[in-house]
C-alpha positions as CSV (number, residue, x, y, z in Angstrom):
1,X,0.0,0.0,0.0
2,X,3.0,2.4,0.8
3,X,4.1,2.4,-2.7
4,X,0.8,2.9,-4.1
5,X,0.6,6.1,-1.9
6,X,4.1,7.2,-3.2
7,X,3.2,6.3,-7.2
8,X,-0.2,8.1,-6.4
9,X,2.0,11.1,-4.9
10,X,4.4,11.3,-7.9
11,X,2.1,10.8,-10.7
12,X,-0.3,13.1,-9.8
13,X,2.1,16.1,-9.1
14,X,3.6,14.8,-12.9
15,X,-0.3,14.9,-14.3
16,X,-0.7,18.7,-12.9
17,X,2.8,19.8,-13.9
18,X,4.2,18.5,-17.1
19,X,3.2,20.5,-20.1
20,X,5.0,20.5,-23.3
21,X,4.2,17.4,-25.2
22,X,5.1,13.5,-25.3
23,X,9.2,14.1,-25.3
24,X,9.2,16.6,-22.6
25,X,6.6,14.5,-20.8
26,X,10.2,11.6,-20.9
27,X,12.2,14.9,-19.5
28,X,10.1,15.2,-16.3
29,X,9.9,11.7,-15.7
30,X,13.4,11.1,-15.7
31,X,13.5,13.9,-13.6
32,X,11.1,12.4,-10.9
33,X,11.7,9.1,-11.2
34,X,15.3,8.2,-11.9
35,X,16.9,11.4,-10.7
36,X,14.3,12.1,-7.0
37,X,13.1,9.0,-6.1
38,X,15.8,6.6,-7.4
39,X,13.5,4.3,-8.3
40,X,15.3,3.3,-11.2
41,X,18.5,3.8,-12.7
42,X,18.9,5.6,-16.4
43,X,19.7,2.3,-18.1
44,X,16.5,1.1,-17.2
45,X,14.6,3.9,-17.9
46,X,15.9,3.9,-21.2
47,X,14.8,0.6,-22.4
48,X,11.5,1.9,-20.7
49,X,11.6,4.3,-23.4
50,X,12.5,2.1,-25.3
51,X,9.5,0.0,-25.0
52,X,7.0,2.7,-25.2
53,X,8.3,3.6,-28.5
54,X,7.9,0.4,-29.8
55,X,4.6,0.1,-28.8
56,X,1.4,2.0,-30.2
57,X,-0.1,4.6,-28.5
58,X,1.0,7.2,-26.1
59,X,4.7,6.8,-25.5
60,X,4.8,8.9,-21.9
61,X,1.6,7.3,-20.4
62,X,3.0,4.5,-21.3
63,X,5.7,5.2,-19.7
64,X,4.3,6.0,-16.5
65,X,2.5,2.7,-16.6
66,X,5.5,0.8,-16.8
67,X,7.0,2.4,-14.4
68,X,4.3,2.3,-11.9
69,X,4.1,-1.5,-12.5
70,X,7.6,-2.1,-11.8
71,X,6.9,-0.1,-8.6
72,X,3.8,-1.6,-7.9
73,X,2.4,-4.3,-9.7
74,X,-0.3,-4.1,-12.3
75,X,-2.3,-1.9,-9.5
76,X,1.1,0.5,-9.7
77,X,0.3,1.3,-13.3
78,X,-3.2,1.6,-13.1
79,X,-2.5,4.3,-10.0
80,X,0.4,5.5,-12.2
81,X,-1.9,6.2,-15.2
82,X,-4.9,7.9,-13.7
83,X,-3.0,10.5,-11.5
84,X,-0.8,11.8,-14.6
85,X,-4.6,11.4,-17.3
86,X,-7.3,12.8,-14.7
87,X,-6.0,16.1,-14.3
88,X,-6.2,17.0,-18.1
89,X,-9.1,14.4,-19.0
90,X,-11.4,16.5,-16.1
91,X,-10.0,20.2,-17.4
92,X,-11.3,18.8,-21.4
93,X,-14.9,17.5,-19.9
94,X,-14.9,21.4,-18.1
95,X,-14.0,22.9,-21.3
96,X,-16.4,20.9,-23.8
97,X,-19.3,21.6,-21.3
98,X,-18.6,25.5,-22.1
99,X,-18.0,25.2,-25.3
100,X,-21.4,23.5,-26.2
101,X,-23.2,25.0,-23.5
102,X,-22.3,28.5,-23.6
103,X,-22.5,28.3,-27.8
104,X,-18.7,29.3,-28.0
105,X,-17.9,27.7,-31.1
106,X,-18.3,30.3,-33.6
107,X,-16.1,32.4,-31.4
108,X,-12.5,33.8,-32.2
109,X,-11.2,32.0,-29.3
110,X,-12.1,28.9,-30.8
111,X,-10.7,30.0,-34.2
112,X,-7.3,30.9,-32.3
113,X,-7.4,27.6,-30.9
114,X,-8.0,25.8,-34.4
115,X,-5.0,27.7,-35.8
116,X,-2.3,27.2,-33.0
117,X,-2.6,23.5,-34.0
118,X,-1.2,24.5,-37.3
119,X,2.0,25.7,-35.2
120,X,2.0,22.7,-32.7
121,X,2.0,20.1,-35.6
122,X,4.6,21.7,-37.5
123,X,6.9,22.2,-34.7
124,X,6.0,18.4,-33.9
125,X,6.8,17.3,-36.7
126,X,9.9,19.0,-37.1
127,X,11.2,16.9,-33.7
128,X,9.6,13.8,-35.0
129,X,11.8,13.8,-38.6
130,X,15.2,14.8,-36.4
131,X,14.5,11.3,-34.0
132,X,12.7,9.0,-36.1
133,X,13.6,10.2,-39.6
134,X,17.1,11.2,-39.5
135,X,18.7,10.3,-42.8
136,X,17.9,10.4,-46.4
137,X,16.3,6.8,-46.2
138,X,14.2,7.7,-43.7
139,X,12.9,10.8,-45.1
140,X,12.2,9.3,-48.6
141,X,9.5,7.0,-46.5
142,X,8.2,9.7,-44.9
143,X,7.3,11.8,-48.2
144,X,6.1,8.4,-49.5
145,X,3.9,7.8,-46.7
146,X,2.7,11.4,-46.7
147,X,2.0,11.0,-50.3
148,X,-0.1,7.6,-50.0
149,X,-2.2,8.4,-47.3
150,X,-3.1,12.1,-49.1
151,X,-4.5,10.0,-52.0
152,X,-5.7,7.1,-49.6
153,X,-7.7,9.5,-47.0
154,X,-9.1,6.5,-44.4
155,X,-8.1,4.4,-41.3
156,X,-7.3,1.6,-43.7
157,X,-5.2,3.3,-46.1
158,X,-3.3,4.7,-42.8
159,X,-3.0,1.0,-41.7
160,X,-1.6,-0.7,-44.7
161,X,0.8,2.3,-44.9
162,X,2.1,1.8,-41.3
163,X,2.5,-2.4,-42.6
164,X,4.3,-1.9,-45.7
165,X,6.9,0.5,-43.9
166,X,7.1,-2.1,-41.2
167,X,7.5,-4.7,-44.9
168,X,10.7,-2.5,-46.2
169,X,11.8,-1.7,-42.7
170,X,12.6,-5.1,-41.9
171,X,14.5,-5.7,-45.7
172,X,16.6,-2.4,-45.6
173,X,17.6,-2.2,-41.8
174,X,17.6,-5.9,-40.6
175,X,21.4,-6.0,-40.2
176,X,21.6,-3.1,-38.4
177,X,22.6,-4.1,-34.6
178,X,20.4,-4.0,-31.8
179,X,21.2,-2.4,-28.0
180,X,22.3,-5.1,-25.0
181,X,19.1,-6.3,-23.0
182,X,17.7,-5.2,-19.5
183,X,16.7,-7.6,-17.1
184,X,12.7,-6.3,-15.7
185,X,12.1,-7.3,-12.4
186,X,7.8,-7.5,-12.1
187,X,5.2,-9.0,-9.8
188,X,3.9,-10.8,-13.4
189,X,4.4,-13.1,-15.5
190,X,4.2,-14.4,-19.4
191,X,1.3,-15.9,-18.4
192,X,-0.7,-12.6,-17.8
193,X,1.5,-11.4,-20.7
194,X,-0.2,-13.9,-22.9
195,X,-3.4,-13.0,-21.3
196,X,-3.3,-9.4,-21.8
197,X,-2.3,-9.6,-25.7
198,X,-5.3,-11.8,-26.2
199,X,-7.6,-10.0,-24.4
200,X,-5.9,-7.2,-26.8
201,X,-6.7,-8.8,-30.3
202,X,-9.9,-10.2,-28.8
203,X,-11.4,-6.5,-28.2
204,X,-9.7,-5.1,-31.9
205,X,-11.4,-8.0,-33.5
206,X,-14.8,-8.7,-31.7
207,X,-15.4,-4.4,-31.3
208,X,-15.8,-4.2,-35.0
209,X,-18.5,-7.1,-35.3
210,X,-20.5,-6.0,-32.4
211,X,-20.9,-2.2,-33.6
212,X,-22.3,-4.0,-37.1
213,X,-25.3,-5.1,-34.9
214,X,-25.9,-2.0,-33.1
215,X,-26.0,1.3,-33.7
216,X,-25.8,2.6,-29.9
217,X,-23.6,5.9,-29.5
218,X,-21.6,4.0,-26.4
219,X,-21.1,0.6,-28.4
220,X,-19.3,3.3,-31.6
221,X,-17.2,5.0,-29.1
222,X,-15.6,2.2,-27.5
223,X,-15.2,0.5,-30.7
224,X,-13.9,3.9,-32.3
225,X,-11.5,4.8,-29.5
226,X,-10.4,1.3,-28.7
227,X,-9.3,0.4,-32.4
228,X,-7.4,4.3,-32.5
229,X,-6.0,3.7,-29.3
230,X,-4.9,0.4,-31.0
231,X,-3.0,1.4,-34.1
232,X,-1.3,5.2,-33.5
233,X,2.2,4.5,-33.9
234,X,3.9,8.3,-32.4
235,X,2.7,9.4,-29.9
236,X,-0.7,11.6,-29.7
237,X,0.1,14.0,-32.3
238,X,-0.5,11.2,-34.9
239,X,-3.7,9.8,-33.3
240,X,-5.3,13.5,-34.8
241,X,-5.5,12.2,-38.7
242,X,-7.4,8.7,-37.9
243,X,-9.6,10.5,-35.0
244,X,-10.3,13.2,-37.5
245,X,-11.9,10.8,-39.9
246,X,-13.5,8.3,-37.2
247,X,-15.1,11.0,-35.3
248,X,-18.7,12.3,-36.5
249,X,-17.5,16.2,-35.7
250,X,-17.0,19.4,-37.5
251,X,-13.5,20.0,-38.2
252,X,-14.1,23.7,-36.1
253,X,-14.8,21.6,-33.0
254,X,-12.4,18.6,-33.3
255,X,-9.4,21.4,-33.7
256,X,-10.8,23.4,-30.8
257,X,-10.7,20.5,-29.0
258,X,-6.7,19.3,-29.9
259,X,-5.7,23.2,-29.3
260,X,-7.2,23.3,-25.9
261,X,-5.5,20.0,-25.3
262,X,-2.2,21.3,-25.6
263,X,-2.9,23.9,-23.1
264,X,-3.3,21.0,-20.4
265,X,-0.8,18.8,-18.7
266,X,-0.9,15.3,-19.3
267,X,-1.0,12.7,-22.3
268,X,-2.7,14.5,-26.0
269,X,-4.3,11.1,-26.3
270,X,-7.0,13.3,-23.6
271,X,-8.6,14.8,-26.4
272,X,-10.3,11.7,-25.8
273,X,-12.5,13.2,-23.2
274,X,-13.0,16.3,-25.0
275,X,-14.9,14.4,-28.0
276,X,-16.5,11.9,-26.0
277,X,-18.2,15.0,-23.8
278,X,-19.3,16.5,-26.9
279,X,-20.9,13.7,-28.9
280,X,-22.3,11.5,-26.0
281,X,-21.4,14.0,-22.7
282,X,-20.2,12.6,-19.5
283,X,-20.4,8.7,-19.6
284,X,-19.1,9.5,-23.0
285,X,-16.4,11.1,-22.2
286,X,-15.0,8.4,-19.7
287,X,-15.9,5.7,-22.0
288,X,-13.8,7.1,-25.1
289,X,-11.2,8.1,-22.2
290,X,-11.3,3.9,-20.7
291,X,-11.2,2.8,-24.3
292,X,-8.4,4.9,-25.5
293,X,-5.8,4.0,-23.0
294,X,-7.1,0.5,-22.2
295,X,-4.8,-1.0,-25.4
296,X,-2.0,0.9,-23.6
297,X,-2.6,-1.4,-20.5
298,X,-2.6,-4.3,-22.3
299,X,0.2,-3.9,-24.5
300,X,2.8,-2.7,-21.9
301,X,1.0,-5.6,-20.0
302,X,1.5,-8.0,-22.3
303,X,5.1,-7.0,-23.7
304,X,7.1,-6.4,-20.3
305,X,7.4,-10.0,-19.8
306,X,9.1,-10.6,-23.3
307,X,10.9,-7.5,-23.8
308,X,14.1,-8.9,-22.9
309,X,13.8,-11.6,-25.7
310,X,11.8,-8.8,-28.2
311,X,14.7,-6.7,-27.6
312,X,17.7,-8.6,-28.8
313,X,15.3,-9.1,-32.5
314,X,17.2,-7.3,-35.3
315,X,14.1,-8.1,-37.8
316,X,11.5,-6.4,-35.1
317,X,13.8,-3.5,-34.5
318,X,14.4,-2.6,-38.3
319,X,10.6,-3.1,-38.8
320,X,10.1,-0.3,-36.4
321,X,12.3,2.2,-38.2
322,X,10.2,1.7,-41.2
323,X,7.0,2.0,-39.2
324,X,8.5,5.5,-36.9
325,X,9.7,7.2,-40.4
326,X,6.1,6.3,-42.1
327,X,4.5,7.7,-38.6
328,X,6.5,11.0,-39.6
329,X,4.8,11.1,-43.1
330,X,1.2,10.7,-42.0
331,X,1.9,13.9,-39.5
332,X,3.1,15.5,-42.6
333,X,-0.1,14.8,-44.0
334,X,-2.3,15.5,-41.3
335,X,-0.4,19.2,-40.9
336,X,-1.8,19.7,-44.2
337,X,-5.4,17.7,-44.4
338,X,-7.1,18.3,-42.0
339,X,-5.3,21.0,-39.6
340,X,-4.0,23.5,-42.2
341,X,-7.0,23.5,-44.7
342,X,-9.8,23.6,-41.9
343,X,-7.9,26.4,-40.1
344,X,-6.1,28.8,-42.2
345,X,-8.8,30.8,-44.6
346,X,-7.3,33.6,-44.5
347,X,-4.3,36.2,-44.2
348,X,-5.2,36.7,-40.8
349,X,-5.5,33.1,-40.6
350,X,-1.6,32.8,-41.7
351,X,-0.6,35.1,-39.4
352,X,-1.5,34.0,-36.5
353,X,0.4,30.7,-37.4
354,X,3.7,32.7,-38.2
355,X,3.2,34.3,-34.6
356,X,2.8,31.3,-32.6
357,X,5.0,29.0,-35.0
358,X,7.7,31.5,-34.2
359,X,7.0,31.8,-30.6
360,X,7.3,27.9,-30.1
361,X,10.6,27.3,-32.7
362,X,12.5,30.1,-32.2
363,X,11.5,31.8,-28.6
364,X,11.0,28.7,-26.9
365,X,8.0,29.5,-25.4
366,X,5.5,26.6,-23.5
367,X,2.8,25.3,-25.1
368,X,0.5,26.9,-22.7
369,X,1.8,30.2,-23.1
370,X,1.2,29.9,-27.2
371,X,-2.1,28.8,-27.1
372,X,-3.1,31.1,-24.6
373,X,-1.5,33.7,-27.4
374,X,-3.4,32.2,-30.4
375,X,-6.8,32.3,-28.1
376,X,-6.4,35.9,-27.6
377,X,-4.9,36.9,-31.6
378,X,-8.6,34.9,-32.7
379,X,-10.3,37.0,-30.1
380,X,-8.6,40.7,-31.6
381,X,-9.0,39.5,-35.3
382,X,-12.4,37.8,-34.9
383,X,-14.7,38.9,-32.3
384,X,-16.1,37.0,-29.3
C-alpha cells in the first residue's frame, strides 16, 4: 500500500505539472523518477523508453504505466496512469461543457485555438523527422507515406501504410545491430502477458462485429476509440488524422478541441474526453477516455514480460524504423489535411500561425503560453 501512496504522490504532481508534449513529458519523468526518487537507474529507464516507442499509442503514459508497474504491480500502473490522465481528461470534460453550452464555437477564441494547431503540428513534426527520420532513407519514406495516405484518406489506407513501412523496414535495416538487453524485475508473468495480448486482439477484433449489430452511441465510441488507441504509432500527435476521420465532428470543434488539449498537462491522447463530452457527454467522455488508454494497459501488459527476448530481434527493430519514419509522413499529411486546410482561410488566418509558430521554434515558449497567445490573436482578429 506504501508504494501505491508514493506512485499516487508522484504521478499526480507529474499529471498537474508536465506541459509541453510526449518528449518533454520523458524529460520530467526522468527527472522524478530516476533522478528524486531513485527508483530506477537511467539504463533502465531507457529501455523503458525504449519500449514505449515500440509500442502504439501514447509513449509517456506509457511510460508511466510501466513504471508504476515495476513499482507496484499491475495496480502501480493503473494508480500510475490515472493521477498523470485525470488532471487534463477532467479540465477537457470542463471545457467541452462551455464550449457546447455556452454556444462558443463560432467564437475567435475557438478560431485561435483551431490555428495554433497548425504551429504545434509543424513544430512536432519538425522533432519527430530529427528522431525517427534522421537520414535520407528515412525521409524518402516519410514523403512516400505522406503522399499515399493524401491519395488514400481513411483508417485503412493509414494502416496498410504503417505495414508496408514495417515490410521495407525489416529488408533495408535488418542487419543493423540491436542495444544489450535489461533484465525487468515484475510481480507478473508471461502468463498474464499472454493474457493481456489476447484480451488485446480479442477487443480489436470482436469491437468491430459488435458495432455492425448496433448502432448505440456508447457501443461506436468504444469501438472507435479502442481500435485508435490500438494502431497510432507516435505518440498523440498522430492519433489527430485517424480520429479526425472516425469522429462524427465538425472539423471547427475537433481542432478546438486538440488546441485546448495542448494547453493541459498530461497525455494529447485526452482529447479523448474532449470528444466523448461533446458527442455522448459525460459517460461519453469516460468511455472514449477507458477505451483509448485500455490497449496501452494491455500492450505494456502483455510485452514487459518478453521485452528482454523482443529486444535482442534485429528483424523487429528494423521493422520499427520503417513504421517510426512512415509515422512521420502521416503527421506531414495530417499538418496539411485536415489541420491546415480547416484552419487557415485567410491572411489573418496565416498570421497568427507565423506568430505562434515562431514563438514555439525560435522563442522557446510553452505550449501553454502559445495557445493562450493564439486564443487571444482569434479573439482581436475575430470577435467574441
Amino acid at each position: 500500500m506504501g508504494n501505491l501512496k508514493e506512485i499516487a504522490k508522484a504521478s499526480t504532481k507529474l499529471g498537474l505539472t508536465s506541459f509541453g508534449g510526449p518528449t518533454a513529458h520523458l524529460g520530467y519523468f526522468r527527472d522524478e523518477y530516476v533522478e528524486k526518487r531513485k527508483w530506477l537507474d537511467d539504463k533502465l529507464y531507457a529501455d523503458i523508453v525504449a519500449l514505449c516507442q515500440f509500442l502504439p499509442g501514447p509513449a509517456s503514459s506509457q511510460v508511466g504505466i510501466a513504471i508504476g508497474m515495476i513499482r507496484g504491480g499491475i495496480l502501480g500502473g493503473i494508480v500510475s496512469w490515472a493521477g498523470f490522465t485525470l488532471p487534463s481528461v477532467l479540465f477537457l470534460m470542463l471545457a467541452a461543457y462551455f464550449v457546447i453550452g455556452f454556444g462558443f464555437t463560432d467564437s475567435g477564441i475557438i478560431q485561435g485555438l483551431k490555428i495554433v494547431a497548425v504551429a504545434i503540428v509543424a513544430h512536432a513534426l519538425l522533432g519527430m523527422q530529427k528522431s525517427l527520420a534522421p537520414d535520407a532513407l528515412r525521409i524518402a519514406f516519410a514523403i512516400v507515406a505522406a503522399i499515399l495516405v493524401l491519395l488514400i484518406p481513411t483508417a485503412w489506407g493509414q494502416i496498410g501504410v504503417i505495414v508496408g513501412a514495417g515490410v521495407l523496414g525489416y529488408l533495408l535495416f535488418k542487419k543493423e545491430q540491436t542495444p544489450d538487453q535489461v533484465k525487468l524485475s515484475l510481480s507478473f508473468g508471461k502468463r498474464t502477458g499472454i493474457i493481456a495480448w489476447v484480451l488485446f486482439a480479442g477487443l480489436l477484433m470482436v469491437l468491430p462485429i459488435i458495432r455492425t449489430f448496433s448502432d448505440h452511441a456508447y457501443i461506436a465510441i468504444l469501438d472507435t476509440y479502442y481500435r485508435v488507441g490500438s494502431i497510432v504509432f507516435g505518440g498523440g500527435h498522430v492519433v489527430l488524422p485517424m480520429l479526425e476521420r472516425e469522429v462524427d465532428m465538425s472539423s471547427d470543434l475537433f481542432l478546438a478541441g486538440y488546441g485546448l488539449a495542448q494547453a493541459v498537462p498530461g497525455p494529447l491522447f485526452t482529447l479523448s474526453a474532449f470528444l466523448g463530452q461533446v458527442t455522448a457527454g459525460i459517460p461519453g467522455a469516460l468511455l472514449a477516455v477507458f477505451a483509448m488508454f485500455l490497449p496501452s494497459f494491455l500492450l505494456v501488459i502483455g510485452t514487459l514480460p518478453f521485452w528482454s527476448i523482443i529486444r535482442s530481434k534485429k528483424g523487429i527493430q528494423a521493422a520499427l524504423k520503417g513504421v517510426n519514419a512512415a509515422v512521420v509522413g502521416i503527421l506531414l499529411a495530417a499538418l496539411y489535411d485536415p489541420v491546415f486546410t480547416s484552419a487557415v482561410s485567410s491572411s489573418f488566418d496565416f498570421i497568427i500561425v507565423l506568430i505562434t509558430f515562431t514563438l514555439l521554434t525560435v522563442f522557446k515558449f510553452s505550449p501553454i503560453k502559445v495557445v493562450a497567445v493564439s486564443a487571444l490573436l482569434g479573439l482581436l482578429f475575430y470577435g467574441v
